[in-house]
N, CA, C and O atoms as a GROMACS GRO file, in nm:
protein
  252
    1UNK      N    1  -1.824   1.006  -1.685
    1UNK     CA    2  -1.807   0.909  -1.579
    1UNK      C    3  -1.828   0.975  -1.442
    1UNK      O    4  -1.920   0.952  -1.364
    2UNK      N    5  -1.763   1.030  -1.432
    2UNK     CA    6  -1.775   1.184  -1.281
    2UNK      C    7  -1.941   1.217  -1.251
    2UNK      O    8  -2.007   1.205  -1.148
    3UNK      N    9  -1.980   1.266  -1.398
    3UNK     CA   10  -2.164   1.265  -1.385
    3UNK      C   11  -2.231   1.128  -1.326
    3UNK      O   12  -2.314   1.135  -1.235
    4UNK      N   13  -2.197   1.022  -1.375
    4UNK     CA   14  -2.263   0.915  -1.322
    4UNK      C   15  -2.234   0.873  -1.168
    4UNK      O   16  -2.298   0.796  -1.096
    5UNK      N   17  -2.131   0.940  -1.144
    5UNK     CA   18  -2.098   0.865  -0.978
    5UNK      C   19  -2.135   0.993  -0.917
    5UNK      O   20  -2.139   0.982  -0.795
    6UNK      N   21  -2.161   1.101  -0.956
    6UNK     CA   22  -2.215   1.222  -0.826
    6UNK      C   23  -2.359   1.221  -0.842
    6UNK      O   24  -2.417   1.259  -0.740
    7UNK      N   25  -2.427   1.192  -0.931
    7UNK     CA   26  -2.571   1.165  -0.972
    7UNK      C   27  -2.570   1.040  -0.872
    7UNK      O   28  -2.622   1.058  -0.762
    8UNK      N   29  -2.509   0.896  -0.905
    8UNK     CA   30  -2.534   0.784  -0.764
    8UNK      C   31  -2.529   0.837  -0.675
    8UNK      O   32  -2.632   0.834  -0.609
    9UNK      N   33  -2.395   0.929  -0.609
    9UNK     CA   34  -2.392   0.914  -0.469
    9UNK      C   35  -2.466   1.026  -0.394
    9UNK      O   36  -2.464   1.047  -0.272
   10UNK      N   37  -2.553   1.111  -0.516
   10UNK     CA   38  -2.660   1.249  -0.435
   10UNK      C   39  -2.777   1.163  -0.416
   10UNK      O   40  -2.864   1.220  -0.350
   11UNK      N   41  -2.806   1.051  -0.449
   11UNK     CA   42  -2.890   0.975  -0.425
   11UNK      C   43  -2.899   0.880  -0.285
   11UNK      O   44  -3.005   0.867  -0.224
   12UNK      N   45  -2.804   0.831  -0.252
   12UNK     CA   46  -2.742   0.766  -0.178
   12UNK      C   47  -2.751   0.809  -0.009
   12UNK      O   48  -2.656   0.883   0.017
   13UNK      N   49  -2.832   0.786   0.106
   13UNK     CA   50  -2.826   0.816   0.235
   13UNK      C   51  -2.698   0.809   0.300
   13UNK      O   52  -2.637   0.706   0.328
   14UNK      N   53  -2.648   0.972   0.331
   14UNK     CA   54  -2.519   0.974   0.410
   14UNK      C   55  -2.383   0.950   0.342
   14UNK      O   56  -2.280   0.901   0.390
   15UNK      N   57  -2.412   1.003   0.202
   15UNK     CA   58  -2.306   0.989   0.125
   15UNK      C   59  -2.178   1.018   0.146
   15UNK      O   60  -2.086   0.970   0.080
   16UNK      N   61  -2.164   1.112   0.254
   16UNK     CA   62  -2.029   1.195   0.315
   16UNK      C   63  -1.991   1.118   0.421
   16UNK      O   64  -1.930   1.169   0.514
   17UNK      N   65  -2.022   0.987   0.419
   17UNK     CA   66  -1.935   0.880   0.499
   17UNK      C   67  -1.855   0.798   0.459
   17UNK      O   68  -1.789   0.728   0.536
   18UNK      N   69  -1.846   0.790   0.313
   18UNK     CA   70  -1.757   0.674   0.251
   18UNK      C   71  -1.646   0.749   0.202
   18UNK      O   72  -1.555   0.672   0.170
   19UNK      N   73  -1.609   0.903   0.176
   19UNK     CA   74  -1.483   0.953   0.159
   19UNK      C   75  -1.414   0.936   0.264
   19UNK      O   76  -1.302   0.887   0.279
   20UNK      N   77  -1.520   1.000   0.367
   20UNK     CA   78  -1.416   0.992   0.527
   20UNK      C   79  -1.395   0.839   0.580
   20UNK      O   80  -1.297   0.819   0.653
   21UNK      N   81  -1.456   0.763   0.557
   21UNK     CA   82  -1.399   0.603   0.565
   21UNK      C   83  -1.261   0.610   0.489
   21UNK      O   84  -1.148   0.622   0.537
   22UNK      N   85  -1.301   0.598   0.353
   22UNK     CA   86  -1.208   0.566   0.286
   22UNK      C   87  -1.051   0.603   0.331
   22UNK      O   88  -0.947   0.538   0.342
   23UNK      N   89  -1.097   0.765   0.354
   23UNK     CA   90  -0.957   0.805   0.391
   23UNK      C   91  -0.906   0.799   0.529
   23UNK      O   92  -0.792   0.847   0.537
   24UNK      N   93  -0.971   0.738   0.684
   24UNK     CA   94  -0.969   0.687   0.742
   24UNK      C   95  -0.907   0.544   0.755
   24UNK      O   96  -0.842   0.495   0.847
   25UNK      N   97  -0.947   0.488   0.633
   25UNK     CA   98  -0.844   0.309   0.642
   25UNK      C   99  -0.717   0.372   0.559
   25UNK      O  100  -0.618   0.331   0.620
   26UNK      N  101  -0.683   0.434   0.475
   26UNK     CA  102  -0.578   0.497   0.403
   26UNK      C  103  -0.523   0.534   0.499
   26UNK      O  104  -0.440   0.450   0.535
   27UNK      N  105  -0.531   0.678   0.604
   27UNK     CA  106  -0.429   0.677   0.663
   27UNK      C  107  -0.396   0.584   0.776
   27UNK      O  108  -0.284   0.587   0.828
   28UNK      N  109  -0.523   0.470   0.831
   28UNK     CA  110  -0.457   0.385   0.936
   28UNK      C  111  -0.368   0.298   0.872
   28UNK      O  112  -0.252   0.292   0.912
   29UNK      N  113  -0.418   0.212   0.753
   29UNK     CA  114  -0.322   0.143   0.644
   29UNK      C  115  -0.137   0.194   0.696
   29UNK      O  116  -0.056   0.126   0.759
   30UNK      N  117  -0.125   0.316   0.646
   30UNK     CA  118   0.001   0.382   0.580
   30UNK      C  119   0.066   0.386   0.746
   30UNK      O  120   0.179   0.341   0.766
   31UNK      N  121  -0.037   0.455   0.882
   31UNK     CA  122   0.020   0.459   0.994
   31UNK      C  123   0.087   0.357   1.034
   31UNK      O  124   0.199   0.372   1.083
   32UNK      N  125   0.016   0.202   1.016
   32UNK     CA  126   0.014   0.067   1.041
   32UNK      C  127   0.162   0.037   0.996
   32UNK      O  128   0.250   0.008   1.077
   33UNK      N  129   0.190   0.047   0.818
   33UNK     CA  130   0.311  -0.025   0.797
   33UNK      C  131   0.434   0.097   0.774
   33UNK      O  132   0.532   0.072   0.705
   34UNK      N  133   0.422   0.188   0.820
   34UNK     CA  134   0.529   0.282   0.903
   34UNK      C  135   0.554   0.192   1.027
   34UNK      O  136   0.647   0.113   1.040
   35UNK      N  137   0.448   0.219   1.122
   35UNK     CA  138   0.512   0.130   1.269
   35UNK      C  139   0.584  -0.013   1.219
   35UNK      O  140   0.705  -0.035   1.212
   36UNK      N  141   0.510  -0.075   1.195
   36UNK     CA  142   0.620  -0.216   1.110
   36UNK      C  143   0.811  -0.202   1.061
   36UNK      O  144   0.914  -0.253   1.105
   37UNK      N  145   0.778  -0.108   0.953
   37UNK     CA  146   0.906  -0.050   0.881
   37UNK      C  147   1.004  -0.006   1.002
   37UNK      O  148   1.119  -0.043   1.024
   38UNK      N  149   0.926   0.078   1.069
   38UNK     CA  150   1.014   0.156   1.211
   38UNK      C  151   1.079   0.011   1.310
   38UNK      O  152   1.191   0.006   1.360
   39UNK      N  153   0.972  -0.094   1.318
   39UNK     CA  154   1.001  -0.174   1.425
   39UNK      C  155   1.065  -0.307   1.387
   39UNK      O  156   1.080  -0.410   1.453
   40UNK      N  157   1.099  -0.274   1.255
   40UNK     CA  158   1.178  -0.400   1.180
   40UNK      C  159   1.307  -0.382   1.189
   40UNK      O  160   1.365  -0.275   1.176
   41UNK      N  161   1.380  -0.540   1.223
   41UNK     CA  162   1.551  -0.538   1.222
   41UNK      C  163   1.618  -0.474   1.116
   41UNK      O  164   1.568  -0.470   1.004
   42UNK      N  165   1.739  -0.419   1.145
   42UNK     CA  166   1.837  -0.343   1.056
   42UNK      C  167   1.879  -0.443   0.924
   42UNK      O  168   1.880  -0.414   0.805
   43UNK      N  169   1.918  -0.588   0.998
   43UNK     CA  170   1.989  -0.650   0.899
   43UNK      C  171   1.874  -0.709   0.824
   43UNK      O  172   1.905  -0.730   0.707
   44UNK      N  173   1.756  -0.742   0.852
   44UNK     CA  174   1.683  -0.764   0.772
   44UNK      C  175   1.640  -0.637   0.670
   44UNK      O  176   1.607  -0.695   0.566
   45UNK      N  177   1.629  -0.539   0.656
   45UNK     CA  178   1.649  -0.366   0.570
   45UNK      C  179   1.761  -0.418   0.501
   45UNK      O  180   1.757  -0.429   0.378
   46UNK      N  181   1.859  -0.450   0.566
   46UNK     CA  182   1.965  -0.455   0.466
   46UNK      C  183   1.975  -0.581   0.352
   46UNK      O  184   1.989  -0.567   0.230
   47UNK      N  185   1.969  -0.655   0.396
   47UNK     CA  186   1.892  -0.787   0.354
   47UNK      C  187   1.812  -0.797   0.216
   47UNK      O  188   1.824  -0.866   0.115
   48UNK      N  189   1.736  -0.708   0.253
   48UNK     CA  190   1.567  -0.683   0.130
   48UNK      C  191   1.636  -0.569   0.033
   48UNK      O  192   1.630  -0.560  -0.090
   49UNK      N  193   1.683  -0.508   0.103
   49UNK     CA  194   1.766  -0.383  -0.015
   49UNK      C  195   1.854  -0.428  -0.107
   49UNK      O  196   1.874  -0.375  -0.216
   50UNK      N  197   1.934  -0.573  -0.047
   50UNK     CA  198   2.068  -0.616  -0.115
   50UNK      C  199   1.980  -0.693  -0.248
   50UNK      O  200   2.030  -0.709  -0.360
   51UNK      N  201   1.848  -0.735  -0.211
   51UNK     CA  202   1.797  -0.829  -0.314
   51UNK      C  203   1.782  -0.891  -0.466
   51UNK      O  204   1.758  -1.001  -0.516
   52UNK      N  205   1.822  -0.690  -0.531
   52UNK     CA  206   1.811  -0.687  -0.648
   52UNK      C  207   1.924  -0.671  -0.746
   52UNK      O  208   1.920  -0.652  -0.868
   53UNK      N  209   2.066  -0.689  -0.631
   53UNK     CA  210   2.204  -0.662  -0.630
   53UNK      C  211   2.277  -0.770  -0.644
   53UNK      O  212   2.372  -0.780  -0.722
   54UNK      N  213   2.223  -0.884  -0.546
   54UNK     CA  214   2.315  -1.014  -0.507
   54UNK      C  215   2.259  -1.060  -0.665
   54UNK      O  216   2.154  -1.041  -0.728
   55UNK      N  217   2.391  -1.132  -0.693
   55UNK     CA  218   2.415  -1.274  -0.840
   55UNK      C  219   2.377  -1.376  -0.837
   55UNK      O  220   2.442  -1.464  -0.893
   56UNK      N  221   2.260  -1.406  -0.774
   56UNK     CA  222   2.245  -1.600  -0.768
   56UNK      C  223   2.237  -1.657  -0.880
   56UNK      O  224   2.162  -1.617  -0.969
   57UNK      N  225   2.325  -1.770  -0.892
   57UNK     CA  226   2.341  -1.850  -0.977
   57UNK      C  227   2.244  -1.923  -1.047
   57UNK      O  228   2.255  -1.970  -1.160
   58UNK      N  229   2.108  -1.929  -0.936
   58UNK     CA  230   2.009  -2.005  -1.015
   58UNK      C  231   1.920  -1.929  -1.088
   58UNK      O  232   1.837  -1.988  -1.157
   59UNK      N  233   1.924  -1.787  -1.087
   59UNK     CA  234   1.800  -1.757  -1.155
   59UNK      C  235   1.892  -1.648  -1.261
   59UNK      O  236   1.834  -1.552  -1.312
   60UNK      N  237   2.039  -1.673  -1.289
   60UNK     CA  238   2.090  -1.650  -1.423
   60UNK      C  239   2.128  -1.739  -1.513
   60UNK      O  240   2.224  -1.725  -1.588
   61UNK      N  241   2.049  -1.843  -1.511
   61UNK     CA  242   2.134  -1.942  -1.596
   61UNK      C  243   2.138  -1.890  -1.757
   61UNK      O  244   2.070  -1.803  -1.811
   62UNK      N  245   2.261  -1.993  -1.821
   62UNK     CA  246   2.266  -1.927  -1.939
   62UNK      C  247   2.180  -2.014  -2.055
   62UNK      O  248   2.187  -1.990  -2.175
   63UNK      N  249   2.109  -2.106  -2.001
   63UNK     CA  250   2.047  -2.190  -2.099
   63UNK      C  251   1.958  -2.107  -2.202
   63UNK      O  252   1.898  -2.164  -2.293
   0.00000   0.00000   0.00000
């Protein structure tokens, strides 16, 4: 599989632009929803954390 995609991409004009893209939207991606995470309310963190903790009644039923 590895043979077939370095055989495409030695073919390919300027092939050494789509790693550095790639990893270019990867780290703006990850920079992006850090700032978010950082600039989000406390009680809402607390909120989303409690989610998998709180008992609601409707989605234990015993039927």
């Amino acid at each position: 599989m590895y043979k077939f995609i370095k055989t495409y991409t030695e073919q390919m004009h300027a092939a050494t632009i789509y790693p550095l893209f790639s990893l270019l939207v990867f780290f703006i991606f990850f920079i992006v929803l850090l700032y978010f995470v950082k600039k989000m309310d406390k009680t809402t963190i607390t909120e989303i954390s409690n989610i998998p903790l709180d008992l609601d009644e409707t989605t234990t039923t015993g039927n």
